[in-house]
C-alpha positions in Angstrom: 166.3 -37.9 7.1 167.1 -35.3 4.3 164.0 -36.0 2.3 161.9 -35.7 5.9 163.4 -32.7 6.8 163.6 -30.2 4.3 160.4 -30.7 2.7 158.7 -30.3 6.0 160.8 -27.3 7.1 160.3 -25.8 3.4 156.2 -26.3 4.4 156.6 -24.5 7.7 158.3 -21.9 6.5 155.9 -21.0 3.7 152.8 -21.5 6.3 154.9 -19.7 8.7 154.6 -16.7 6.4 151.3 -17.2 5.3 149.6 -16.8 8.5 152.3 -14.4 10.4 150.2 -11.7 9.7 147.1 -12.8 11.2 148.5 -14.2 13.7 150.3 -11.0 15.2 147.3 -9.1 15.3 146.3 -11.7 17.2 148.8 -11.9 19.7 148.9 -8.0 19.7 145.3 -8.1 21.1 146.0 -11.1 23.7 149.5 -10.0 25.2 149.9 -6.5 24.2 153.6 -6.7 23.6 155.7 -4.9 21.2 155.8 -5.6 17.9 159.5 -6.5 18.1 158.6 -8.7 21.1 155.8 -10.2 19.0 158.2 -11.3 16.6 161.3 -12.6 18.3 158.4 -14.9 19.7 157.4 -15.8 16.7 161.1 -16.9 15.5 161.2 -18.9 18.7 158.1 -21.1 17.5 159.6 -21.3 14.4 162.5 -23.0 15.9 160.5 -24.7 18.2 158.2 -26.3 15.5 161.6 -27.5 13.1 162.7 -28.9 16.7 159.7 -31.3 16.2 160.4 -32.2 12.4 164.0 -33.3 13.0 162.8 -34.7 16.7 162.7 -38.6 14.6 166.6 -38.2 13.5 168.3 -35.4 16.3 167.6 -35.5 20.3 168.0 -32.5 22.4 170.0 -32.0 25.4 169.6 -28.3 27.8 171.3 -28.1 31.1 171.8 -25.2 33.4 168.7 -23.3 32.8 167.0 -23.4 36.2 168.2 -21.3 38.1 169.0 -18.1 35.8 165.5 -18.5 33.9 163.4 -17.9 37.0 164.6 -14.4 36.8 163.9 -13.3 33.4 166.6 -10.9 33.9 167.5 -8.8 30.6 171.2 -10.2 29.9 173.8 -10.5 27.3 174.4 -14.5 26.2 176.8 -15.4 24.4 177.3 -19.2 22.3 180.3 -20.8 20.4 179.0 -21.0 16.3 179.0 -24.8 14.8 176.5 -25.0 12.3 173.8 -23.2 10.0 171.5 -24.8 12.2 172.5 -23.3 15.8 170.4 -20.2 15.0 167.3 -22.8 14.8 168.5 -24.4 18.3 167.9 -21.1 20.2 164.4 -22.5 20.2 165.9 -25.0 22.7 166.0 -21.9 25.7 162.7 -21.5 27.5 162.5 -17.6 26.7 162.1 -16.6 23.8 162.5 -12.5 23.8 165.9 -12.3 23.0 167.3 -10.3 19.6 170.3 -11.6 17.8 173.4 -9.5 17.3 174.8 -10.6 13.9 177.0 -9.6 11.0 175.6 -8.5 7.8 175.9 -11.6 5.6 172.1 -13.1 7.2 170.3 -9.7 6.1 172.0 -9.7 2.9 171.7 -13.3 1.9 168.8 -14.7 3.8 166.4 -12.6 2.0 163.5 -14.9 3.1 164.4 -14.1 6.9 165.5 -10.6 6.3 162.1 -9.2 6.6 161.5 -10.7 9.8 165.2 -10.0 11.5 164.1 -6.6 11.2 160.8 -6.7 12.6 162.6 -8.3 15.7 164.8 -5.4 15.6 167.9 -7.6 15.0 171.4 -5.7 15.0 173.2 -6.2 12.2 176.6 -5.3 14.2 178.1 -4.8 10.7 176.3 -2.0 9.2 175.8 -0.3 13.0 178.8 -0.3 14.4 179.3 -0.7 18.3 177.7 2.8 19.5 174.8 2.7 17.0 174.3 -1.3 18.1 174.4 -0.2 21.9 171.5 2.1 21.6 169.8 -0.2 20.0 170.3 -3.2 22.3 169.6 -0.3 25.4 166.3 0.0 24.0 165.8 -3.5 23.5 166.7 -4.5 27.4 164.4 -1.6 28.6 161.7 -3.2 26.9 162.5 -5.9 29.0 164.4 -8.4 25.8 168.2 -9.4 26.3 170.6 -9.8 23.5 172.6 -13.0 22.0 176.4 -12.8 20.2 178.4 -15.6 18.5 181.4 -13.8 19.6 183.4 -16.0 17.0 181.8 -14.3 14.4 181.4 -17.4 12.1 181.2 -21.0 12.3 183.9 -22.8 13.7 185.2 -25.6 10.8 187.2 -27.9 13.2 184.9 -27.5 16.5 187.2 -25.5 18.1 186.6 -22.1 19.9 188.0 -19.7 17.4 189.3 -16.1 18.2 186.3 -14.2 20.4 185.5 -10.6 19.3 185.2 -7.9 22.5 181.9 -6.9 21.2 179.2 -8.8 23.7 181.9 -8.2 26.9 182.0 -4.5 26.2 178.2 -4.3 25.7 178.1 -6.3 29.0 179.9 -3.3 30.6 178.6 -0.6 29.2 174.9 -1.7 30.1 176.0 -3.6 33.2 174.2 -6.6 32.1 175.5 -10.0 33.3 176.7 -12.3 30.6 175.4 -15.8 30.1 177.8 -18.0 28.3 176.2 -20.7 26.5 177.9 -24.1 24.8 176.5 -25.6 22.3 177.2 -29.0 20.8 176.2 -31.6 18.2 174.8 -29.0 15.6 178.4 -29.6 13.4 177.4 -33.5 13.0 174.1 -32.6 12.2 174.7 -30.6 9.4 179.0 -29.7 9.3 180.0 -26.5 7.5 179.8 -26.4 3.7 177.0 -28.9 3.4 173.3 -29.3 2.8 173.0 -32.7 4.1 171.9 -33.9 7.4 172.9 -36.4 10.0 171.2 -37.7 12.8 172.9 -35.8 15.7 172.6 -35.4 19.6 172.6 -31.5 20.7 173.2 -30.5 23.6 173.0 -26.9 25.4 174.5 -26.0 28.4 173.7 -22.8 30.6 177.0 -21.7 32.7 177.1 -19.1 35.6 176.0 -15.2 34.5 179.2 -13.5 35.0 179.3 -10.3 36.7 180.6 -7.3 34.6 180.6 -5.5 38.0 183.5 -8.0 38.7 185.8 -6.8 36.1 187.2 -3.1 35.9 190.4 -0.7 34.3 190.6 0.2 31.0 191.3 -3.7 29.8 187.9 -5.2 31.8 186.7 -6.0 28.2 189.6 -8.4 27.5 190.0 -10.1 31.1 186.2 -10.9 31.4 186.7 -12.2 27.5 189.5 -14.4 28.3 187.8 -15.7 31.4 184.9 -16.8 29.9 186.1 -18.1 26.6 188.0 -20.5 29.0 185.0 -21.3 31.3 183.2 -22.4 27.9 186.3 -24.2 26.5 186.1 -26.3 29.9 182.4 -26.7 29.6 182.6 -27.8 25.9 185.9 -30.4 26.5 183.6 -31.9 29.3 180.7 -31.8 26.8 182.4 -33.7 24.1 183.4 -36.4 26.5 
């Protein structure tokens, strides 16, 4: 699996980059999106295409999308952190304008990416700060895009939902955007934190219920619609792992 993969995704990756350029003129002329747009697109084929190289060894599992994906609605989503590889399985949604909300580590150490996460106009939460990160996401969901947090913050090593930051549930508010929580599983067998190598894996994603901000309010709306959900997903992700 490990001599399949990683050669295959190292070729991708370099024709990925090759032809990027002509290929957003391209898609400039046909759709006449953004730029930003242009490229968070572009990082969902990417994912889309490494779905197919591991498709032999990993199967994929999406639930829950129906319904909420028929709007297209701007929103804030949300998904518990397992693996290096849950980034890639964002591919997995079928929309692909969405800008990550991340700390600073991926910018700084991902140089190969780097480039792109700001084309996509990525929000390094780190370096922003929450005011500086709310404009930009404003500007983001008036162009029509929506924005994703691992409100852990890092990678779970033991599977478990770790502490949830109050970033995503205050954006939520302060935009009045509802919040999709997402639960991902499987991406810790196929490759577990602190490795390089691979193991075939199922994944699954499920799509719960938005959630309302409009239903939470007083100067602690933040935390109550944080503890809500964090529960909802720890349901969700006890019921997955069963």
């Amino acid at each position: 699996m490990n001599l399949w993969v990683y050669p295959l995704l190292f070729l991708w990756t370099f024709i990925g980059l090759l032809i990027s350029p002509l290929a957003f003129c391209f898609w400039k002329v046909i759709t006449g999106w953004s730029g930003a747009r242009i490229i968070r697109h572009f990082i969902w084929l990417y994912g889309r295409v490494w779905m197919l190289i591991v498709t032999p060894f990993v199967s994929f599992e999406i639930k829950g999308f129906d319904n909420h994906y028929r709007e297209r609605t701007p929103c804030v989503y949300i998904i518990n952190h397992l693996s290096f590889f849950d980034t890639f399985c964002m591919a997995m949604q079928p929309v692909s304008d969405i800008a990550f909300a991340v700390r600073a580590w991926p910018f700084r150490r991902l140089f190969w990416y780097t480039f792109f996460m700001r084309l996509a106009r990525y929000l390094d939460v780190e370096e922003l700060g929450f005011d500086e990160s709310m404009e930009a996401a404003r500007e983001i969901v008036v162009d029509g895009g929506s924005i994703l947090f691992y409100p852990e913050g890092h990678r779970s090593r033991d599977g478990q939902l770790q502490r949830f930051y109050s970033g995503a549930f205050l954006l939520a508010l302060k935009l009045e955007l509802p919040l999709v929580p997402l639960c991902i599983s499987g991406t810790d067998i196929l490759l577990p934190p602190g490795t390089f190598r691979m193991h075939p894996a199922t994944i699954r994603m499920h799509a719960l219920a938005p959630v309302d901000p409009a239903a939470f309010s007083g100067p602690d709306a933040h935390v109550t619609m944080r503890k809500q959900v964090k529960e909802l997903m720890a349901r969700e992700l006890e019921k997955m792992s069963r």
